[in-house]
Chimera marker file (.cmm) of the C-alpha trace (Angstrom):
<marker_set name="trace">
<marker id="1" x="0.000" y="0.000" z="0.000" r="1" g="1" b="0" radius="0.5"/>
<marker id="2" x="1.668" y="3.575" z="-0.979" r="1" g="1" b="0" radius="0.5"/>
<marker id="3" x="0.215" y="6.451" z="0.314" r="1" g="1" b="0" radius="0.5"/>
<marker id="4" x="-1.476" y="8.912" z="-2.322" r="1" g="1" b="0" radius="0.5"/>
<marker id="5" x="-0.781" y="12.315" z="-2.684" r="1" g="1" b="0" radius="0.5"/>
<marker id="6" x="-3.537" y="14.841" z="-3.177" r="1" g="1" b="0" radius="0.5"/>
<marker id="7" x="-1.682" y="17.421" z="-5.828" r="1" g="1" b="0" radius="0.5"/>
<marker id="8" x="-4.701" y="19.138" z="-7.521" r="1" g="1" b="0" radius="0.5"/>
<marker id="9" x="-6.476" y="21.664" z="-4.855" r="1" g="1" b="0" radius="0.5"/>
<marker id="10" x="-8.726" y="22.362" z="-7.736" r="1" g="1" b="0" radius="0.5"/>
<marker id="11" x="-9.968" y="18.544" z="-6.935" r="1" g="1" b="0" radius="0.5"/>
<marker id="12" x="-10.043" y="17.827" z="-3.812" r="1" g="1" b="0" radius="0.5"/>
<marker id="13" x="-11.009" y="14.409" z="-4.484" r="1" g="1" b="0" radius="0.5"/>
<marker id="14" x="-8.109" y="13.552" z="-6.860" r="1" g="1" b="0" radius="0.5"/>
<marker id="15" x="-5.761" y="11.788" z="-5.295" r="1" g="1" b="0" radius="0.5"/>
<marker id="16" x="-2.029" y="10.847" z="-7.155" r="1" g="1" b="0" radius="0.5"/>
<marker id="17" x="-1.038" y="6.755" z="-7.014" r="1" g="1" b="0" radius="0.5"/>
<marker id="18" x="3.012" y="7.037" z="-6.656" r="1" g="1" b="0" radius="0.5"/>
<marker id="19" x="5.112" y="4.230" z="-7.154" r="1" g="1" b="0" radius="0.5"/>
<marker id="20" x="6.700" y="2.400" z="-3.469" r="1" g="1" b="0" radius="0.5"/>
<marker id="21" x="9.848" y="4.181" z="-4.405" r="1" g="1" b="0" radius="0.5"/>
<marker id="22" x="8.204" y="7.399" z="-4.784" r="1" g="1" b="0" radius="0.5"/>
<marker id="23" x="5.265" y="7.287" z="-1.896" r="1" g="1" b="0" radius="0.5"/>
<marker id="24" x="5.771" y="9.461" z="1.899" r="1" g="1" b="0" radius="0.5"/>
<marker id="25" x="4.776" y="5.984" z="3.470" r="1" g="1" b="0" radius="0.5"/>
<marker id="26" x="4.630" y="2.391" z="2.214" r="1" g="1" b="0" radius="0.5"/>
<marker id="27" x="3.291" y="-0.286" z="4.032" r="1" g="1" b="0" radius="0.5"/>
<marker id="28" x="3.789" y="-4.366" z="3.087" r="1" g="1" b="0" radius="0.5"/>
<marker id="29" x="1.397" y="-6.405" z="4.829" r="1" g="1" b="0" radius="0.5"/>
<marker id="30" x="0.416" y="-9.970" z="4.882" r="1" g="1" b="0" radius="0.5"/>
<marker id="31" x="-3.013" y="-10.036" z="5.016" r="1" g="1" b="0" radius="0.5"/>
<marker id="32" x="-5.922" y="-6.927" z="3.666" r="1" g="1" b="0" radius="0.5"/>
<marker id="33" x="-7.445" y="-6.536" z="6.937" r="1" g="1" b="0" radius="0.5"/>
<marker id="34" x="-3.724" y="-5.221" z="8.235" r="1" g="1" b="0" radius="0.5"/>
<marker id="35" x="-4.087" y="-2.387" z="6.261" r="1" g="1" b="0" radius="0.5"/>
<marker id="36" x="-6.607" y="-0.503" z="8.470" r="1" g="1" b="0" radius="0.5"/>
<marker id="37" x="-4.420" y="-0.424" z="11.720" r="1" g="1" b="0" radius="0.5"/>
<marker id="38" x="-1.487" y="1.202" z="9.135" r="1" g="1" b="0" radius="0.5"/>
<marker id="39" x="-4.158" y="3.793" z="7.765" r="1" g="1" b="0" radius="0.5"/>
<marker id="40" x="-4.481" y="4.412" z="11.350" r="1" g="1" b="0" radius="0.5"/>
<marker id="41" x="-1.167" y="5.114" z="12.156" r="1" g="1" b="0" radius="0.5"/>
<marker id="42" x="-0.413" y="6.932" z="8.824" r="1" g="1" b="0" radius="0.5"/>
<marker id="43" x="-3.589" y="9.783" z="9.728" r="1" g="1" b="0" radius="0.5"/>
<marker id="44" x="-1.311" y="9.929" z="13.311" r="1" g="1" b="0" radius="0.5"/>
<marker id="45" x="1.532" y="11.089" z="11.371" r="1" g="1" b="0" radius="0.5"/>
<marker id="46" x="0.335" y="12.760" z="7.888" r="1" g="1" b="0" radius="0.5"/>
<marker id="47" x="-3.664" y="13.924" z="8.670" r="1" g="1" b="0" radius="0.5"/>
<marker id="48" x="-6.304" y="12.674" z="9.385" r="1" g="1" b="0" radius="0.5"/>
<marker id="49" x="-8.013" y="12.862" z="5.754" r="1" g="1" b="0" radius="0.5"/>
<marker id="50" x="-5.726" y="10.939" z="3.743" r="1" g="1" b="0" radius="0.5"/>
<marker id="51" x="-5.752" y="8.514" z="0.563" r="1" g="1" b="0" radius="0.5"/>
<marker id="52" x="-3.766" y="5.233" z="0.204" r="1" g="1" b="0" radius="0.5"/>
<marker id="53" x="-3.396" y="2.633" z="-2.837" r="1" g="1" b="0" radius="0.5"/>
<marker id="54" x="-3.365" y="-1.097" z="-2.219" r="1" g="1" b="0" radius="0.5"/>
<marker id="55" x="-2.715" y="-3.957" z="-4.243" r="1" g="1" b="0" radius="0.5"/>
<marker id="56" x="-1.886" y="-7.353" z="-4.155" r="1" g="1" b="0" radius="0.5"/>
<marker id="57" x="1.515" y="-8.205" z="-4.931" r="1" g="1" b="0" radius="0.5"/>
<marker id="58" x="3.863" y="-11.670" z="-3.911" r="1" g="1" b="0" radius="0.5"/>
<marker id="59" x="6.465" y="-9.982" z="-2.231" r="1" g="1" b="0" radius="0.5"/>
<marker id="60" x="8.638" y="-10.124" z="0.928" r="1" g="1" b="0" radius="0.5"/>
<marker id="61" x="10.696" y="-7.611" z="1.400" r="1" g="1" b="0" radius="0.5"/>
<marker id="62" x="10.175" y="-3.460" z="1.155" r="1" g="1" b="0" radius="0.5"/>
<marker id="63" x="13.892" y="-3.301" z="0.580" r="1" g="1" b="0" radius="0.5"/>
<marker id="64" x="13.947" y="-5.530" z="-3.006" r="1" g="1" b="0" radius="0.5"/>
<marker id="65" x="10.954" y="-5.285" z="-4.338" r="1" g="1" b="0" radius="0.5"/>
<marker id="66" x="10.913" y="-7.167" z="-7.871" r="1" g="1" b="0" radius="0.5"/>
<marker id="67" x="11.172" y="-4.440" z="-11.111" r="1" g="1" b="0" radius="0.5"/>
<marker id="68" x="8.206" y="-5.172" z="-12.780" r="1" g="1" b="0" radius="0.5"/>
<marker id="69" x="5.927" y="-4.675" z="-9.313" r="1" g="1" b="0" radius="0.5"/>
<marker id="70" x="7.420" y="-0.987" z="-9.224" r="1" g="1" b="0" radius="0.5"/>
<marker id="71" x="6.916" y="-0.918" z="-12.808" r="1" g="1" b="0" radius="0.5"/>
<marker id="72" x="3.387" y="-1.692" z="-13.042" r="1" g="1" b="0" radius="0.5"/>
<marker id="73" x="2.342" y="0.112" z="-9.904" r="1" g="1" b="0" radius="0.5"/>
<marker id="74" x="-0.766" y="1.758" z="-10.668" r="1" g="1" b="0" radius="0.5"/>
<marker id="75" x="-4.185" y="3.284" z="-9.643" r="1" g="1" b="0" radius="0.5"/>
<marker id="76" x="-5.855" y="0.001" z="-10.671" r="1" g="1" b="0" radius="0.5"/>
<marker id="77" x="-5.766" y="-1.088" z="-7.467" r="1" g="1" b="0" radius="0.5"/>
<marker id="78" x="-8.138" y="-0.336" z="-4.503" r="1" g="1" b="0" radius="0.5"/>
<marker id="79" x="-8.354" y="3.326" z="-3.393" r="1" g="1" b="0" radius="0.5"/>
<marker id="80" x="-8.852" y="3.373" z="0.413" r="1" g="1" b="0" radius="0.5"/>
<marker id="81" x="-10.062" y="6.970" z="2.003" r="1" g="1" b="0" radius="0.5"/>
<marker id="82" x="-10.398" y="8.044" z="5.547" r="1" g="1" b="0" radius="0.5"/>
<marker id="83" x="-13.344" y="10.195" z="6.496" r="1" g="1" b="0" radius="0.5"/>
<marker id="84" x="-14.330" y="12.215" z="9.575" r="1" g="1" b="0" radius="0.5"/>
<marker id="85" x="-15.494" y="9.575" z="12.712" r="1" g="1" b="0" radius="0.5"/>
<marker id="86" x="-12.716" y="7.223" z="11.625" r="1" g="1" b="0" radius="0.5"/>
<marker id="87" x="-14.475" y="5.933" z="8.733" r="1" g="1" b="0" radius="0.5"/>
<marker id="88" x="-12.376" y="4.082" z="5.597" r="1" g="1" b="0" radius="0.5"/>
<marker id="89" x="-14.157" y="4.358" z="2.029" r="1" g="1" b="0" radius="0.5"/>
<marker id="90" x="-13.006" y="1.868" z="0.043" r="1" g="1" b="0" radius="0.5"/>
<marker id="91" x="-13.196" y="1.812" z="-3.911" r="1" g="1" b="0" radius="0.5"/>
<marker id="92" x="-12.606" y="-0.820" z="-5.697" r="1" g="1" b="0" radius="0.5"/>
<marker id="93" x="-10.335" y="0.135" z="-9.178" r="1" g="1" b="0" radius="0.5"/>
<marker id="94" x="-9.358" y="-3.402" z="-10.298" r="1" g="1" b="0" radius="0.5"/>
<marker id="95" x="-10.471" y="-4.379" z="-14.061" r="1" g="1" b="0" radius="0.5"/>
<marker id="96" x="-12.923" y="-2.174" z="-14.926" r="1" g="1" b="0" radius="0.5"/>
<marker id="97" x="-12.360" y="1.533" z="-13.703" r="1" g="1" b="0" radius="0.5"/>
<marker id="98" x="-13.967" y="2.764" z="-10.635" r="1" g="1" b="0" radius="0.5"/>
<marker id="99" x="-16.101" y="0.369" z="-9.418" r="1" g="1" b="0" radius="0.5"/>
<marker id="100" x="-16.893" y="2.207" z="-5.645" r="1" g="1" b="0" radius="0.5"/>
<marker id="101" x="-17.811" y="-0.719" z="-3.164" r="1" g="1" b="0" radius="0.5"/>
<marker id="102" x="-19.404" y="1.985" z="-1.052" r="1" g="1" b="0" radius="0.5"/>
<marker id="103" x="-17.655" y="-0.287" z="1.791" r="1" g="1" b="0" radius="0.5"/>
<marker id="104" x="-16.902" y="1.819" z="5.241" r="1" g="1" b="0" radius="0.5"/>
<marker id="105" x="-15.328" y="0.379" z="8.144" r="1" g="1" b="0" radius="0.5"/>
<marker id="106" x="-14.286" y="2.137" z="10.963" r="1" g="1" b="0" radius="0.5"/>
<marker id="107" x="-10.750" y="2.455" z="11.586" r="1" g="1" b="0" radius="0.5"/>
<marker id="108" x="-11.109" y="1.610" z="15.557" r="1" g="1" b="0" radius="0.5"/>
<marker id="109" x="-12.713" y="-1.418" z="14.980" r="1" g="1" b="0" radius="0.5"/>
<marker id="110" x="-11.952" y="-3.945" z="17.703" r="1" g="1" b="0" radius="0.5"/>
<marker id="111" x="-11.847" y="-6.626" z="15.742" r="1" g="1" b="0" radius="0.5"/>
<marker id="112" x="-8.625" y="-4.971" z="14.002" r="1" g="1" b="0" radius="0.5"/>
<marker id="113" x="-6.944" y="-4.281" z="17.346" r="1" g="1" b="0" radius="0.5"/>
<marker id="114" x="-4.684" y="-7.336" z="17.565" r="1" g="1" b="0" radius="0.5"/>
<marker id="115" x="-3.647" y="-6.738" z="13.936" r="1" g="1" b="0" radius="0.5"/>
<marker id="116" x="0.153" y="-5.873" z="13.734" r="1" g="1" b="0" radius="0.5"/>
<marker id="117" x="1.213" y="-3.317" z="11.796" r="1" g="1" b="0" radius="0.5"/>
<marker id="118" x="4.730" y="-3.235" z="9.434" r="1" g="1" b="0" radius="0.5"/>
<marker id="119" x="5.271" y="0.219" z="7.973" r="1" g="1" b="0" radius="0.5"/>
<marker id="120" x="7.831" y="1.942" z="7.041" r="1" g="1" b="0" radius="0.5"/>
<link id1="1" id2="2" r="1" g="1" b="0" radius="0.2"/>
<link id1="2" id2="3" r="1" g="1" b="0" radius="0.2"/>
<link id1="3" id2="4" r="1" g="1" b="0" radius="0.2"/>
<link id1="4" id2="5" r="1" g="1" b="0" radius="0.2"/>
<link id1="5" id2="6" r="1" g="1" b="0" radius="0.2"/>
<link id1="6" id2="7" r="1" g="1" b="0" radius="0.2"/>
<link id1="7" id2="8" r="1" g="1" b="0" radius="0.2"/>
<link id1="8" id2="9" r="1" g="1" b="0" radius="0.2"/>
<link id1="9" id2="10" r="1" g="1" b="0" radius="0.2"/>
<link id1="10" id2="11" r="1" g="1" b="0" radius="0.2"/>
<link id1="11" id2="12" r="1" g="1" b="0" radius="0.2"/>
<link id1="12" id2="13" r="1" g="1" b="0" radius="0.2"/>
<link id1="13" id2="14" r="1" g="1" b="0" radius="0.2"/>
<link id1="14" id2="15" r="1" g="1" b="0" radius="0.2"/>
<link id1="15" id2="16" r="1" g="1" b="0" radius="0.2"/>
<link id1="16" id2="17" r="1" g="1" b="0" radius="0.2"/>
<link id1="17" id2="18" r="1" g="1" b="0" radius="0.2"/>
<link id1="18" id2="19" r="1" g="1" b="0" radius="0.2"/>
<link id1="19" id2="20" r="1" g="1" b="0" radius="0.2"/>
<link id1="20" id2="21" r="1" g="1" b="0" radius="0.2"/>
<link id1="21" id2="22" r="1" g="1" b="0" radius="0.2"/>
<link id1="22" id2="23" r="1" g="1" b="0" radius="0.2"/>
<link id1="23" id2="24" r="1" g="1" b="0" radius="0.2"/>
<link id1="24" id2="25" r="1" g="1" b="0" radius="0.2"/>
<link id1="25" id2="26" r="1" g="1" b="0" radius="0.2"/>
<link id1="26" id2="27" r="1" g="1" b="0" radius="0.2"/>
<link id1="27" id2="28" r="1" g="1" b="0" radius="0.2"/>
<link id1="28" id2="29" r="1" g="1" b="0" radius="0.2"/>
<link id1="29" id2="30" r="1" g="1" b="0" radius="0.2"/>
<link id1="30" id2="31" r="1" g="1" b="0" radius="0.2"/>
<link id1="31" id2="32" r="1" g="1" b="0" radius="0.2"/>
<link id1="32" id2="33" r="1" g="1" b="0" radius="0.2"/>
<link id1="33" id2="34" r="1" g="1" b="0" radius="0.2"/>
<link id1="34" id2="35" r="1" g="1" b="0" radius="0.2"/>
<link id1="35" id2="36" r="1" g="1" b="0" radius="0.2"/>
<link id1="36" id2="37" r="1" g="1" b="0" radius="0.2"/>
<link id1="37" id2="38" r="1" g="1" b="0" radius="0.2"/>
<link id1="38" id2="39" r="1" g="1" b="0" radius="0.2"/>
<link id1="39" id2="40" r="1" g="1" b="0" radius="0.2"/>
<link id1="40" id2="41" r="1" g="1" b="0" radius="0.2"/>
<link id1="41" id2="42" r="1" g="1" b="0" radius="0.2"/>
<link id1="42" id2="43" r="1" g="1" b="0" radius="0.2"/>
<link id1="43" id2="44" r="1" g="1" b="0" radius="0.2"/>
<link id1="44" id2="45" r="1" g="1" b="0" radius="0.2"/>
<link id1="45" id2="46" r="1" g="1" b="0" radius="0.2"/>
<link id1="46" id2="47" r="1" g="1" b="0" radius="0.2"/>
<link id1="47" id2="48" r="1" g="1" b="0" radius="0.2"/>
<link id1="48" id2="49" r="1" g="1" b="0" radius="0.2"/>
<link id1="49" id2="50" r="1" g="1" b="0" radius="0.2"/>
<link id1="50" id2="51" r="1" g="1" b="0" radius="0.2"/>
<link id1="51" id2="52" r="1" g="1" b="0" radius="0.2"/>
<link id1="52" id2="53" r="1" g="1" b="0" radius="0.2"/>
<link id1="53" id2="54" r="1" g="1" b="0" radius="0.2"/>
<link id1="54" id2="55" r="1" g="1" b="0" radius="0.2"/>
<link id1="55" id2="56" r="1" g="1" b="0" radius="0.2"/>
<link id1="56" id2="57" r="1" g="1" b="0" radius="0.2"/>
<link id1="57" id2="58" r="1" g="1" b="0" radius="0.2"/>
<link id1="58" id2="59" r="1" g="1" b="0" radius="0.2"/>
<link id1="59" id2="60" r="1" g="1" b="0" radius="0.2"/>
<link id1="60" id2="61" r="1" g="1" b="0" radius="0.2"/>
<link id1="61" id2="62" r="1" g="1" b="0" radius="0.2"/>
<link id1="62" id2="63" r="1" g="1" b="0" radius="0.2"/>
<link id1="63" id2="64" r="1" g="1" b="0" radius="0.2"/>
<link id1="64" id2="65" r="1" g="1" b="0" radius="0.2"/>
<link id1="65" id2="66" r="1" g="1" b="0" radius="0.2"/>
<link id1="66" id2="67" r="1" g="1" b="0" radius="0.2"/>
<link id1="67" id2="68" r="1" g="1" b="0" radius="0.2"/>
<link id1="68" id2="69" r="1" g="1" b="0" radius="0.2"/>
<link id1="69" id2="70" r="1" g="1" b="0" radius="0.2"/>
<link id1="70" id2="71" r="1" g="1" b="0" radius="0.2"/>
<link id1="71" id2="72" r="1" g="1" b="0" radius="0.2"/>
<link id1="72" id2="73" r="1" g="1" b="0" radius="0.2"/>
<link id1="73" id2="74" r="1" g="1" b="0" radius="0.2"/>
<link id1="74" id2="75" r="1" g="1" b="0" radius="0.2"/>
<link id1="75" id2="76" r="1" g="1" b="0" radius="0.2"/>
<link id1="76" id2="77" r="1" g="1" b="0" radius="0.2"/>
<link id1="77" id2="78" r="1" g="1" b="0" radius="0.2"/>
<link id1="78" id2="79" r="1" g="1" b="0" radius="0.2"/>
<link id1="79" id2="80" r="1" g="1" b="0" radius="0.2"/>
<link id1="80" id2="81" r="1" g="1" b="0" radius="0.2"/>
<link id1="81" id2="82" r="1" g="1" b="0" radius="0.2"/>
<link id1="82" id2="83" r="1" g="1" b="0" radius="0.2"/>
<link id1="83" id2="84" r="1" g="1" b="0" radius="0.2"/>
<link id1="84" id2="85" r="1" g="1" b="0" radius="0.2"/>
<link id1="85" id2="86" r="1" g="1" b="0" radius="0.2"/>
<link id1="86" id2="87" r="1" g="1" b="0" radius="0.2"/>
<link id1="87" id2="88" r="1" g="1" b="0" radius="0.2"/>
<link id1="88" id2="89" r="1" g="1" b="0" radius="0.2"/>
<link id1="89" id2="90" r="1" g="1" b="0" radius="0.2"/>
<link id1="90" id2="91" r="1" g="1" b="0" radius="0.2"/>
<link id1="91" id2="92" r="1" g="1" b="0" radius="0.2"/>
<link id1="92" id2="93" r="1" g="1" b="0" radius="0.2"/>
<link id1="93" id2="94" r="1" g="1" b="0" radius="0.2"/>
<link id1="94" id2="95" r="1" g="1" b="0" radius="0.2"/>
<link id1="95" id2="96" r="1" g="1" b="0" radius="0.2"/>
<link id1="96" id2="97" r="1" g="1" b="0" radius="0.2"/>
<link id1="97" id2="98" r="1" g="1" b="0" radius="0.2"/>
<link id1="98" id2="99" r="1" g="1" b="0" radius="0.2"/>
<link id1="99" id2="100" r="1" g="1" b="0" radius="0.2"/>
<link id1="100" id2="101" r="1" g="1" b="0" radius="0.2"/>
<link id1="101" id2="102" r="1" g="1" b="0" radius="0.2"/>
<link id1="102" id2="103" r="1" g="1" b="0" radius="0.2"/>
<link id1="103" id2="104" r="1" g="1" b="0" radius="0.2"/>
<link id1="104" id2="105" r="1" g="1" b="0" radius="0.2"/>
<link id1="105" id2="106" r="1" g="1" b="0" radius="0.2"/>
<link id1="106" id2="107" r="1" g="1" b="0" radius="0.2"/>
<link id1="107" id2="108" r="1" g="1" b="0" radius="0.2"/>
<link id1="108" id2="109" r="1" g="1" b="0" radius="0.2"/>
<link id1="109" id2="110" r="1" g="1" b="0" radius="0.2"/>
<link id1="110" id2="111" r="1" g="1" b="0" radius="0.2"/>
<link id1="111" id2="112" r="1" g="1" b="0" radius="0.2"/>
<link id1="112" id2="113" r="1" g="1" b="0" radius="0.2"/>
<link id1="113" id2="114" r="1" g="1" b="0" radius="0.2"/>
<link id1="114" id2="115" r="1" g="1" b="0" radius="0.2"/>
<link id1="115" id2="116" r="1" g="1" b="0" radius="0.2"/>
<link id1="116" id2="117" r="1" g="1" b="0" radius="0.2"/>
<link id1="117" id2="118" r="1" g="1" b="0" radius="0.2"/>
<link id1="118" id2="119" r="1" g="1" b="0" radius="0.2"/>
<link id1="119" id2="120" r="1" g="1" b="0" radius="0.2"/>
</marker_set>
């Protein structure tokens, strides 16, 4: 998961999908329920209305990375947004465009305690 970054103030909304090597945060976890507690951490240190990009990807390392994952890093992934009262929106992008699945969890959910995070 990269963090986005939102570089058009003319829409809000829009929200760039850089590359691991090029993302403020980047997060490798094992399982897709693990990303939540690292969106959680990530609004402690960069806001708490922020965008992230997830995919899957076989990989187990941050540090090497295979080429063509960095490559073909891309917004056709799922787009996961935090909202006021801790919600997450999440859209899913894979295949066919934006496909919203008008999802929202709540970031605090206790069944995501226990979940350990590994960002970086």
């Amino acid at each position: 998961m990269t963090l986005a970054e939102r570089t058009r103030p003319d829409a809000p909304a829009y929200a760039e999908c850089p590359a691991p090597g090029d993302a403020r945060a980047v997060a490798l976890v094992e399982d897709c329920a693990e990303l939540f507690p690292v969106l959680r951490s990530w609004r402690g240190q960069f806001g708490s209305e922020l965008t992230a990009w997830a995919a899957q990807v076989e990989a187990d390392d941050l540090e090497r990375l295979p080429r063509h994952l960095i490559d073909g890093w891309g917004p056709d992934a799922l787009r996961l947004d935090t909202l006021p009262g801790g919600y997450v929106l999440v859209s899913d992008y894979r295949e066919h465009g934006p496909r919203s699945s008008h999802m929202q969890l709540r970031a605090q959910c206790p069944a995501l305690e226990g979940v350990q995070e590994r960002n970086t």
